[in-house]
Every structure is written in structure tokens, then in C-alpha cells.
N, C-alpha and C positions, 0 to 999 in steps of 0.2 A: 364288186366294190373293193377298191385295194385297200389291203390291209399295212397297219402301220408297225415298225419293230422300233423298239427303244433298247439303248445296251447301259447294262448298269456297269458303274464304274467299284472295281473291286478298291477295297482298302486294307490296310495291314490289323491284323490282329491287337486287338486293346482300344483303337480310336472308339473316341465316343460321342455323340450327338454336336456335342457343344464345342466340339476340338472342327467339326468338317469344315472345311472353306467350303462351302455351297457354292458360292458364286462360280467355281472351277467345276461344278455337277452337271453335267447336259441336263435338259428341261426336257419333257412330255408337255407337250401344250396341250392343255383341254379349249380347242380353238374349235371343235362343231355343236354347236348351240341347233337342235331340228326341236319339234314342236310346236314351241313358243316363241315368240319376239317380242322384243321389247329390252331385253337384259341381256347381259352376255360379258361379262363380269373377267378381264383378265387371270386367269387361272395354270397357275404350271405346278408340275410334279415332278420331283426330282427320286430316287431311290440306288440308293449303295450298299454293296455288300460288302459285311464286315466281316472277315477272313476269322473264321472261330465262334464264331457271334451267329449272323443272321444278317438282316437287313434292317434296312432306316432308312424311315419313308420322311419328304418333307414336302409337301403343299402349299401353297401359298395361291390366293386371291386379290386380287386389288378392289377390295369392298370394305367403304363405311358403316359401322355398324350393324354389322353383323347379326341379325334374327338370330337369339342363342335361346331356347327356352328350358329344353329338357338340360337334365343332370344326370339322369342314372341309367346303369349297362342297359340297352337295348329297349332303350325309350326309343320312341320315332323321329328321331335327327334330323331325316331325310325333311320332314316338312320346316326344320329350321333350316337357316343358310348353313348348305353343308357341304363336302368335298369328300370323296370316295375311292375305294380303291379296292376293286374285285380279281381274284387270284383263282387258278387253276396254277397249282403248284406242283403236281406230280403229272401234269396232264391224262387224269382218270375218269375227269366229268364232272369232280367234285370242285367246290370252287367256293375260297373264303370272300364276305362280304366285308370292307371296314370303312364304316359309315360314320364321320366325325361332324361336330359342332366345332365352334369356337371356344368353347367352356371343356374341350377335350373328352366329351364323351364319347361312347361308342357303342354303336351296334354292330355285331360282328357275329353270323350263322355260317353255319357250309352247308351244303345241299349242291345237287345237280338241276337246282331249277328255282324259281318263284318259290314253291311251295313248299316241296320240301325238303323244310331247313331244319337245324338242328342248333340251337344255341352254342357257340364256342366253349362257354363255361362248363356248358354241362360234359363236355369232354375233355377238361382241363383242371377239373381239381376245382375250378372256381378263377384259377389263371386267366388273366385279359392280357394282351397288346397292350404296355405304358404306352399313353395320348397324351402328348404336354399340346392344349391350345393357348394361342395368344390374338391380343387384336392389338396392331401398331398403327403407326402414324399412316393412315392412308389404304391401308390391306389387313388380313388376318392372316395364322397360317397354324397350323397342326403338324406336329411331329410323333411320328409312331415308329416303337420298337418292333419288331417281329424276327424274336430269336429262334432257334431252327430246331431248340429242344422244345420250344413252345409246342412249334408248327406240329413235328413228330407226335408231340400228344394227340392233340387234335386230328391231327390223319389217319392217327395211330396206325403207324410208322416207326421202325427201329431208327431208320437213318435215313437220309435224303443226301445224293452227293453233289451237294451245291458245289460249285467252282468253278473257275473258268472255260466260258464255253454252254453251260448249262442253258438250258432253254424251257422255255414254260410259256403261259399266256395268258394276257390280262387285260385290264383297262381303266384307265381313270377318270372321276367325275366330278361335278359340280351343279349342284342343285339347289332347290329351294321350291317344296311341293305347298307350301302355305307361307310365303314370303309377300312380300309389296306385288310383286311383279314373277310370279310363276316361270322358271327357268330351267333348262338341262343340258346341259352341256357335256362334252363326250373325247376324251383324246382319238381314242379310234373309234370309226363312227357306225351308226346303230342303223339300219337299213329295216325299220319296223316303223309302220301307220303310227300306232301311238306310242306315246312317251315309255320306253321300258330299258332298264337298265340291265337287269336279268337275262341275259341275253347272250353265253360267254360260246356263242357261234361268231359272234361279233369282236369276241376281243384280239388284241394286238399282241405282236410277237415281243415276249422279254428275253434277254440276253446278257449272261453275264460275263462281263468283256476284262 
């Protein structure tokens, strides 16, 4: 199964969420929907590195209304309409989960597999990933920090030498495990019988360009 690479576009030191021109971000299409049919909901994923900073993720769906139910850190999002984004960041095996709603919550473990995970908080002081969700005229879309003193906590890790060139491996998602219409969708795609996202033999190559 070929594997897909996304390059993330670096930016200067200081930009901040609300300053990016997006529209100029290359897109990760989350375009392989396997499973289910029926939904398949236009979904892209954009991410940039911010020179000092870390990275800033931004998702976007073209879905009305939105199934938002949960609120709080690592409620089960996944069965609301949700958009995702699993990381091997050191490529060590270990691999963070960031599972958002539209109401901007999150669930977010690392583990080398399904099971065992480890809550982010609990390796972070109580530290999360800031999630700003929104729902617009026509689509919804989540926005996540992931600063690079965060990540280091959580790896626990002194330093990580992000910058140009740096390579890792991930993949992004779009789901809804208790929606109208049961969906999963997948940038780079999952080569497993059933539905499983857990699965970072399967993710795509990141790239910081």
C-alpha cells in the first residue's frame, strides 16, 4: 500500500494562529473513507511549523451541525463528530493521539498501541494542547497548538531538533463512532478488516520543508 508524505511549511518566529494565511498551507486530504458508507464528509488538514514555537494544526470539515456532546479532557470525542491527528514524533513507537469535537475538546494519550496509553496530562503538570473549535457557515474546524516544550514534557525529552528537513510520521482523521451515519475516514490509508485508527504501521510520512 503506498504511503503518502505531507511537507509542512515552516514559518518565522512569533506568527501566531490568527496572523496564518491558511488558504497559502498545502492541505492533507482526509479523502479514504473504508468501512462504512454512506458519509464522507470533505475533510483537510493543514500543519505549520512555527520557528521557536512548535506547530499549529488546523482541520477543517464541510459538515452541518456538528454532533458535539462531550466537554471535558478525554471524554470520548471519537463517538462525536470528530477530526484527529495521531503523531510519532521522535519515531520511537510512541505515538500522541489528538482527538477533537467541535466544542474544542480533547482527548489526547501516548502509548505504542490501543491499549497502552497513558494520559498526556498525567505527564505534563496537568498541561493540554490549546483546541479553539468553531462551527461556520457550512463546515466546522479545530485549531491546535503543540509547542515543542509541551511535546519534550510529555516524551520526556530535553530537546527535539525540529527544523528544516526533520521527518517523523503520522496521520490524520475524521470520524463519528456514534453519529447519524457511522464514518472513518483517513489521510493515509489503514490496510486493516476493521475500522481501527491505532494503527501508526499505517501512518504517512511528515516533513518539515
Amino acid at each position: 500500500m503506498d504511503s503518502r508524505t505531507y511537507k509542512i511549511a515552516t514559518l518565522p518566529a512569533g506568527t501566531l494562529a490568527e496572523n496564518i494565511n491558511w488558504e497559502a498551507i498545502p492541505s492533507a486530504c482526509v479523502d479514504n473513507f473504508f468501512w462504512y458508507v454512506g458519509h464522507a464528509p470533505t475533510t483537510t488538514a493543514k500543519l505549520v511549523y512555527v520557528e521557536g514555537f512548535g506547530f499549529i494544526l488546523r482541520m477543517i470539515c464541510e459538515e452541518i451541525n456538528p454532533k458535539a456532546v462531550y466537554q471535558n479532557y478525554n471524554d470520548p470525542v471519537y463517538t462525536d463528530s470528530c477530526m484527529e491527528f495521531f503523531c510519532d514524533w521522535l519515531g520511537d513507537g510512541r505515538y500522541i493521539n489528538m482527538e477533537m469535537n467541535s466544542l474544542g475538546t480533547l482527548l489526547s494519550c501516548i502509548g505504542p498501541d490501543r491499549h497502552a496509553r497513558t494520559p498526556v496530562a498525567d505527564l505534563s503538570e496537568g498541561e493540554l494542547f490549546p483546541v479553539n473549535g468553531a462551527v461556520c457557515d457550512g463546515y466546522w474546524q479545530v485549531t491546535a497548538e503543540i509547542p515543542t516544550a509541551l511535546l519534550c514534557k510529555i516524551l520526556g525529552v530535553s530537546s527535539i531538533p525540529f527544523g528544516k528537513g526533520y521527518t517523523f510520521r503520522g496521520n490524520f482523521y475524521k470520524c463519528g463512532d456514534k453519529t447519524a451515519v457511522i464514518h472513518y475516514g483517513m489521510w493515509n490509508p489503514i490496510g486493516t478488516e476493521k475500522a481501527d485508527f491505532h494503527r501508526p504501521e499505517y501512518f504517512g510520512t511528515l516533513i518539515i520543508d
